[in-house]
C-alpha positions, 0 to 999 in steps of 0.5 A: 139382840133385837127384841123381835126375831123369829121365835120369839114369844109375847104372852100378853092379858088384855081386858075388853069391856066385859072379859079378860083374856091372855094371848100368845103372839110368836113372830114368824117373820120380821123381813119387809114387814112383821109375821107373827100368829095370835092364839089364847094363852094356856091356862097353864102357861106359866112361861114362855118356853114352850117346846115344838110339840106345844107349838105345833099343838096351837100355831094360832091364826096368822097376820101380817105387818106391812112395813108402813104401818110399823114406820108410821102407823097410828091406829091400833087393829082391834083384837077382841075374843081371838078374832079381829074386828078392824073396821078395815078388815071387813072385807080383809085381804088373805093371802095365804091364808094370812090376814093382812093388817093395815094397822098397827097390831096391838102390842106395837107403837110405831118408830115414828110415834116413838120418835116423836114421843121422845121429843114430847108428843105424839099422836095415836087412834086408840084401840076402841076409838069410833070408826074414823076419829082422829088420833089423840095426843099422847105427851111424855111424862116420864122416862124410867126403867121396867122389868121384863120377864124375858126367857125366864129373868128379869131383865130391866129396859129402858121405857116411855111413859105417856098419857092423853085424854083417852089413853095411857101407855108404857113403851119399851123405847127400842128404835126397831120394835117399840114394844107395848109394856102396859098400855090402858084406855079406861077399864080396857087394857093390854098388859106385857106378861113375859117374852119368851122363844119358841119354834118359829111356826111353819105357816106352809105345813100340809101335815095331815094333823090339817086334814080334819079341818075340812070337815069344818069349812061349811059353805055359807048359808043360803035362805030357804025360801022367801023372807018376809018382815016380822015387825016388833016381837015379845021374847015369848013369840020370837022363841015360838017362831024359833021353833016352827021354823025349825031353827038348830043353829046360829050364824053370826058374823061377829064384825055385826052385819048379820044374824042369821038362824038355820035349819039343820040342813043350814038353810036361813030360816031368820034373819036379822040386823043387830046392835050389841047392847053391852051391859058389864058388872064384874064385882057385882057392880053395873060399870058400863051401859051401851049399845053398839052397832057393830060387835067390835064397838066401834062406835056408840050408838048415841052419846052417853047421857046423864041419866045413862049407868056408869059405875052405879051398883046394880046385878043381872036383874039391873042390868036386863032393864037397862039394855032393855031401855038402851035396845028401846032407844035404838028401835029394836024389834027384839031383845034377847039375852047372848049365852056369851055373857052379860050382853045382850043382842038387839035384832032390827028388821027381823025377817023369817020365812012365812 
């Protein structure tokens, strides 16, 4: 039985510098390419056989596969926070609706990479690589059995393990679909929970379940009048000059071109580039100090240096000081705490309305 087919599930937990999440790929298609959607796991979601009522309840966002990057693709698409953040994917193709991936989806090594990782070595971009590094090499280590939970048993399959400078990796060695058991790059990680079958999601229903989704597909934001440039600004008269334009919303383009402030009638009232700084301590302990210049960390914004944090003890209050000194080092006019979590958003170039 082929691994992929219409129906089947991939529930899968993947951690991304400062969160953890659990996803629920199901594949829609596996002709001239593969069709699959991708939404957050249930909580709850202790198995994988979920009936049509869940599926219809979630289909997830669709994307596609073309058949080259499954034959011979070598970098990993970027999944992070249930959207994706690709550096190809900036200016993504839609096609009904489908977003089309010019990598490999995260939960795939390619045939030819399987192949010649049996023979020893092989080449692979990481996930979180900077934008335009080259792939690195990836040598097998040992061949050995895993345990897969599949439609609810265990069932054991025949695995690659391989190893880099910058990543390691579990395989399933299938010639057709080389599924990703575990596959890690430092604290980052994927890792296979279960595969199970569901009902194959009908990407074309019109139901009018859809019909209170309009609601939702604003037109972009258009500025209110002509803006003008700020120059560096203290927390304390960023907040004030949030309210005297009268700021009651955000518009952020997660991929990092822009950040925008709204009015309420969804008028650009401020605007602004911006790095992320990311500043992560699970377990109370600082573990990475960085600044990045698009959200999708595709790049850092200068190398590390030896007096830069990595694994040091330290909490919030740490943590505030040293994105500060990182937002410093990247010339920002302003730096102020993201709700999201222990990140915090630098903002070049600020422009408000006069």
């Amino acid at each position: 039985m082929s691994l992929l087919s219409p129906g089947v599930t991939l529930r899968y937990e993947m951690a991304d510098f400062d969160v953890c999440d659990r996803y629920r790929f199901v594949v829609v298609d596996v002709d001239d390419g593969l069709t699959f959607t991708q939404a957050f796991a249930p909580e709850d979601d202790e198995d994988d056989d979920a009936d049509e009522a869940d599926a219809d309840e979630d289909i997830g966002e669709p994307a596609r596969v073309g058949p080259d990057a499954l034959a011979e693709g070598r970098t990993i698409a970027v999944l992070s926070q249930g959207g994706w953040l690709s550096a190809e994917l900036e200016h993504a193709e839609l096609d009904d609706d489908v977003v089309q991936l010019s990598d490999l989806p995260p939960f795939l090594l390619s045939q030819q990479a399987l192949r010649e990782l049996r023979e020893g070595t092989t080449l692979l971009r990481p996930e979180w690589s900077g934008e335009g590094s080259e792939p690195a090499a990836l040598t097998l280590k040992e061949r050995r059995t895993v345990e897969i939970e599949r439609d609810g048993d265990t069932v054991a399959l025949p695995a690659l393990v391989a190893s880099g400078d910058e990543v390691e990796l579990v395989v399933l060695d299938d010639d057709t679909w080389p599924l990703i058991v575990e596959r890690s790059e430092g604290d980052n990680y994927w890792k296979l929970e279960a595969i199970g079958r569901t009902a194959v999601p009908d990407l074309d229903s019109d139901g009018d379940d859809d019909d209170d989704d309009d609601d939702d597909d604003l037109p972009p934001p258009e500025p209110a009048g002509e803006l003008h440039h700020t120059g560096p600004l203290a927390i304390d008269d960023f907040i004030g000059l949030t309210r005297k334009l009268g700021v009651a919303g955000m518009d952020m383009d997660y991929e990092g071109t822009r950040f925008l402030l709204l009015n309420d009638q969804r008028q650009i009232v401020l605007a602004a580039d911006y790095k992320l700084v990311l500043v992560a301590m699970p377990g109370g302990v600082l573990r990475r100090a960085h600044a990045f210049p698009r959200y999708g960390a595709e790049q850092v914004l200068a190398p590390l240096g030896a007096d830069d944090p990595v694994d040091q003890p330290g909490g919030l209050a740490e943590g505030a000081a040293i994105a500060e000194a990182l937002a410093a080092r990247a010339g920002a006019d302003l730096l102020y705490p993201d709700p999201l979590g222990p990140l915090f958003i630098s903002l070049h170039d600020v422009r408000a309305l006069a």
